[in-house]
Residue, then its C-alpha position, 0 to 999 in steps of 0.5 A: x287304405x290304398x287308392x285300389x281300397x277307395x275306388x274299389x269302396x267308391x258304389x258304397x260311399x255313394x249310400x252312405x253318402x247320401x244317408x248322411x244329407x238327412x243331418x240337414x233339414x231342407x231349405x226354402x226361399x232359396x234364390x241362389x246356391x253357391x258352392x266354395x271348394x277347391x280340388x277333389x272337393x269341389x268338383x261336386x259343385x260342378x256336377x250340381x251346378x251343370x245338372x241344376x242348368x238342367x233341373x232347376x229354376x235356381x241359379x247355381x255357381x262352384x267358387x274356387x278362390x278367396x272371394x265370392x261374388x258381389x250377388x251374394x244376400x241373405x237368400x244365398x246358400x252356400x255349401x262350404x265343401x271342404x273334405x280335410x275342412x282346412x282348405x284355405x279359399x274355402x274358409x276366406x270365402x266362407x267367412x266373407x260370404x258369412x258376412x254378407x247375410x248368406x245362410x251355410x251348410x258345412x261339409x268336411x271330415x274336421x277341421x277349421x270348417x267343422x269349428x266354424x260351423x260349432x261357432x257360429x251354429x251352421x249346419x254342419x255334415x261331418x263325413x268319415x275319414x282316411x280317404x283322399x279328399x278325390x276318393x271321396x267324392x260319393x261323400x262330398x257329393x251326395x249328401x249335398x245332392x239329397x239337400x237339394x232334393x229334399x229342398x226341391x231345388x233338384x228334380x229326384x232321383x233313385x240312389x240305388x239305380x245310381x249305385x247299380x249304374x257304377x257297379x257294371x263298370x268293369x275295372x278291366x276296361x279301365x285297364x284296357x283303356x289306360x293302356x292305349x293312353x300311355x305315352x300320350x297327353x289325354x284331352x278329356x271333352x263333354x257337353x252340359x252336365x259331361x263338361x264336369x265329368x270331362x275335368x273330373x277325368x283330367x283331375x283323376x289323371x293329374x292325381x292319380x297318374x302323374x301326368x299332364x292332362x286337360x279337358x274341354x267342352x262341346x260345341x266351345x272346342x269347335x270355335x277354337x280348339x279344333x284348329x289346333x287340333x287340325x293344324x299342329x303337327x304335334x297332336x300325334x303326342x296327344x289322345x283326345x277323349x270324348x265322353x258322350x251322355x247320350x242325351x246331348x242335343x242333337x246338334x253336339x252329337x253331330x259336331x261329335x262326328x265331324x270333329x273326330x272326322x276333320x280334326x281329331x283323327x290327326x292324333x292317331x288314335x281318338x277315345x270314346x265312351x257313351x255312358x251307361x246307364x238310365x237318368x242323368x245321374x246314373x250316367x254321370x257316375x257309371x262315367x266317373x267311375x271308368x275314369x277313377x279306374x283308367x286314371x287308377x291303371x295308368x299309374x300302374x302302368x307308369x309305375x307310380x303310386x297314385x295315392x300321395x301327392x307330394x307337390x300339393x303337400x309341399x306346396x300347403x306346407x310352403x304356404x302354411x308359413x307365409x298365411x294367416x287365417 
């Protein structure tokens, strides 16, 4: 498959993804969840951690490193989400938090992490291949989400409003998007559970477009970031992108405003987009899907393939010969 074939495939991952949680029983007494991941892989635990802030009395935390934190006990749950199952942080911090007494569910297409899981009889979620592990995304995410639910952890939600919510996104808006981003830096911004849909875009452009792009978050930007925005004469290179869920408080959707008023105008051109859909859920992915496809015509419009990434490969490969695990 090409990238075209995986975002194109993306509203039935989101089924099959979510059919794939009920391998794993529900959890009780859990005090705190924990996600390990890194890349494609781990930007689901960031959509969960922010919608959890929303949700749900358990604390929830995204580790992207070797290490987890001293807190981790016997009554933390930590999702090890791996789509290659190889990831090397994941697997140091799998085993350290193993150690510690936590309980695990695993969740790869093979791998070392699937191995350990044999090993040492967790709970394991095994998802289909021959996808790149950001494509992946509905299969890394909603098997872990439908856990959640059925842990009483996350408030519940109706898949099929979630997968009617990507399918009205036009791939053409994509198209008309990427092509008022070409030839300019995308800083990509959100609040709450829109923080993580924000680097998400950032993601899929560094990915998918080959180019350099970065995101933040409101209100924070407007304590910092806005002054560069105000006072530097090279802003005109840059697009800012804010994404809006449409249920921020209404306090951010006024900083919105007056942000685009005083600062961000001095770029020349600002990007928005209100997501669409009913719930947070339906919202969060209809936005996710615009931004896989804007990042997908950006590539076309650069010419480049937006499937490999041969400097991540290089890099594993280097590193590969200088680590044991």
């Amino acid at each position: 498959m090409n990238m075209r074939d995986m975002i194109e495939r993306f509203p039935k991952l989101i089924e099959e993804g979510w059919s794939l949680g009920y391998q794993v029983k529900p959890r009780r007494n859990v005090t705190r969840v924990l996600f390990l991941g890194m890349g494609g892989s781990a930007i689901s635990g960031d959509i969960l951690s922010e919608v959890g802030k929303l949700e749900s009395k358990v604390p929830m935390e995204t580790i992207r490193g070797y290490e987890v934190p001293a807190y981790v006990h016997r009554r933390t749950l930590v999702i090890a989400i791996s789509y290659s199952g190889n990831t090397e942080e994941t697997i140091t911090a799998l085993n350290a938090a193993l150690e510690r007494g936590a309980t695990a569910i695993c969740i790869s297409s093979g791998g070392r992490i699937e191995e350990i899981a044999q090993e040492k009889g967790l709970d394991y979620i095994k998802i289909p291949s021959g996808y790149a592990p950001r494509a992946a995304l509905p299969l890394l995410l909603f098997p872990v989400l439908n856990v959640l639910v059925r842990s009483r952890i996350l408030k519940k939600l109706n898949v099929e409003k979630v997968i009617d919510a990507v399918s009205i996104v036009n791939p053409e808006d994509g198209e008309k998007l990427a092509k008022k981003i070409i030839n300019r830096t995308p800083v990509v911004y959100g609040s709450g559970p829109f923080k993580a849909v924000a680097k998400r875009w950032a993601n899929q452009f560094n990915e998918n477009s080959k180019v350099l792009a970065f995101w933040g978050e409101f209100p924070e930007m407007n304590h910092n970031e806005i002054v560069g925005w105000h006072g530097d004469s090279l802003v005109r290179n840059f697009v800012p992108i804010i994404l809006e869920s449409g249920l921020e408080n209404d306090r951010v959707k006024i900083r919105y405003e007056l942000t685009e008023k005083l600062a961000l105008r001095r770029a020349d051109l600002v990007l928005r987009y209100r997501a669409k859909g009913e719930g947070i859920w339906e919202r969060i992915m209809n936005a996710i899907y615009l931004g896989d496809w804007t990042s997908y015509y950006l590539a076309v419009l650069r010419k480049v393939d937006p499937l490999p990434v041969d400097i991540i490969t290089e890099l594993k490969k280097e590193l590969s010969s200088r680590a044991v695990l």
